[in-house]
N, C-alpha and C positions, 0 to 999 in steps of 0.2 A: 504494500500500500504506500503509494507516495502521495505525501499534504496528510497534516495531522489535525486540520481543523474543520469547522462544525460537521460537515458532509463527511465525514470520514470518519471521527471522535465524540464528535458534539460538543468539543471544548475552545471554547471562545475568548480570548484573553485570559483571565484569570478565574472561569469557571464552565458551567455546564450553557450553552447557548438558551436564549429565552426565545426559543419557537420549539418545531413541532420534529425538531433533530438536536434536542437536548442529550440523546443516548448517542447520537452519529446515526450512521447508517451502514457507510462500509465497515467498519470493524466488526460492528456487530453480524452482519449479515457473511464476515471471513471466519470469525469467530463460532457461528452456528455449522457452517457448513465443513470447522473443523472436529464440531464436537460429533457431528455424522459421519466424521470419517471420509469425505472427500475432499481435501487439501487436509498437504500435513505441514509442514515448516511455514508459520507465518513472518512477517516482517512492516517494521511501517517507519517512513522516513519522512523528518520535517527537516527544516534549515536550520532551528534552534532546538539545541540541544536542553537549553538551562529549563524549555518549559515543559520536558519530557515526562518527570517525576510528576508535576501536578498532572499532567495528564494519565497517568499511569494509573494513578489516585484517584481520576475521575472516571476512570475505564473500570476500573474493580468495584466501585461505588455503586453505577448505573447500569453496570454488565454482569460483572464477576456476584458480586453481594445480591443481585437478583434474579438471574438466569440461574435455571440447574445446570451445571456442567457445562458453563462457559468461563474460561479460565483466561482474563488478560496477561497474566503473568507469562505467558508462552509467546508472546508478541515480541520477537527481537527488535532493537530500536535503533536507528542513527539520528544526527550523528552523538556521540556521546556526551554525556549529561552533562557536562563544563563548556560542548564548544559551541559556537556559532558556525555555520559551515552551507554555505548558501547551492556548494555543489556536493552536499553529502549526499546526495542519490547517486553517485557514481561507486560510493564504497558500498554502498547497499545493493547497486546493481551487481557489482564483484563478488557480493558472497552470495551470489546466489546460482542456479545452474542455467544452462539453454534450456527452453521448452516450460520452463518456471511462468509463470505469469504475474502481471504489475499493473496494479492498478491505479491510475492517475487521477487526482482530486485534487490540483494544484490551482493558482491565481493561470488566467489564459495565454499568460504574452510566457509561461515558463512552458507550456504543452511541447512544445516543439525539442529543446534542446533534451527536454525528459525523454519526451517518447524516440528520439531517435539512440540515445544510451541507453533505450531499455531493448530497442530492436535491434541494434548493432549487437549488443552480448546475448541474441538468440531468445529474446523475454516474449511469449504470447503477451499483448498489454489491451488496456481497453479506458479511455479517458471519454470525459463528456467531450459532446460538441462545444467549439467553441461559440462563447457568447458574441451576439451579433456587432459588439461595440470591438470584438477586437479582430471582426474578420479580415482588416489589411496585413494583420499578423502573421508568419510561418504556424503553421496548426498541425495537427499530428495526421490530418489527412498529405499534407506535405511530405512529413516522414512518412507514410506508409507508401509515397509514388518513388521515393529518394531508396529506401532502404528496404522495401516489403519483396524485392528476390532474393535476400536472403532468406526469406521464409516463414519467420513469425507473423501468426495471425496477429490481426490488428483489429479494435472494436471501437468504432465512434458511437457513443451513446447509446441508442436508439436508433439510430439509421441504420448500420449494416455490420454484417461483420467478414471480414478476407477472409477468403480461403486459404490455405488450409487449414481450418480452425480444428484442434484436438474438442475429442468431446468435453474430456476436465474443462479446456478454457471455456468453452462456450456457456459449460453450466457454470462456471465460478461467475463469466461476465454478465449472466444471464438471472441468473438466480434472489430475488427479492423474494427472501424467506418467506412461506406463506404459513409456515408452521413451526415458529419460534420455539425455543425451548420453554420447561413450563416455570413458574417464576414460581421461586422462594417463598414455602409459606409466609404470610407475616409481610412480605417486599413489598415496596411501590416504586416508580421508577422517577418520582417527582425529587 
């Protein structure tokens, strides 16, 4: 997972966001689909390292503390908790293998340099479309005309996905849990 924030964590500054992605979405939804057993090694990279711990904290709070059998603690992180590191998705794309998949939740004008370091190291990846205010920008449909014969599939939002997409990717990019884990007696998720 690359981008740690709301759509991803649901952590927004210095706590849980005040809308209707206070939990996030992707983690949670990497998170279920690990506790079923289809993805095993997760991963999530922001540019700041120093806000990783609150976030971690808010992951276990809103996930971990209320979901059965959802475990933030398995979430490998960059870049590490002391640094700032505006290109720490390049160490995060390194530890990871070909045919891996990465999922993009970044600000728009960074889709491009991300999605082509995650296609260049062999990464199935799936980022939204980009928003209409930054369409003069390199977009990761760019990367996938520049670098998609090497062969990772590629996933713009909702509009399509490359061929040759493995099944794993297509259910990971594809997948808005419809069947959540059951929540903690006692939990809320407020």
């Amino acid at each position: 997972m690359l981008g740690t924030g709301e759509y991803t964590t649901g952590f927004v500054g210095t706590g849980a966001a005040d809308s209707d992605k206070g939990t996030g979405v992707v983690a949670l939804v990497m998170l279920d689909l690990q506790r079923r057993g289809k993805v095993g090694r997760l991963g999530m990279c922001g540019t700041n390292g120093r806000k990783l711990p609150q976030i971690r904290a808010h992951m276990q709070r809103v996930l971990g503390d209320v979901y059965t059998g959802i475990d933030p603690s398995r979430v490998e992180t960059w870049p590490a908790d002391d640094v700032v590191d505006p290109k720490a998705y390049l160490a995060a794309c390194a530890a990871f293998e070909p045919g891996d998949v990465a999922i993009i939740f970044t600000p728009d004008d960074t889709h491009f340099e991300i999605a082509e370091a995650c296609l260049s190291r062999g990464a199935h990846h799936a980022l939204p479309p980009p928003h209409p205010a930054c369409a003069h920008r390199p977009t990761g449909a760019t990367a996938e005309r520049e670098v998609r014969p090497r062969g990772p599939a590629l996933r713009l939002g909702d509009e399509h996905v490359c061929t040759p997409a493995p099944t794993s990717c297509v259910q990971v990019c594809t997948c808005w849990s419809r069947s959540l884990p059951s929540r903690r007696s006692g939990s809320t998720t407020s």
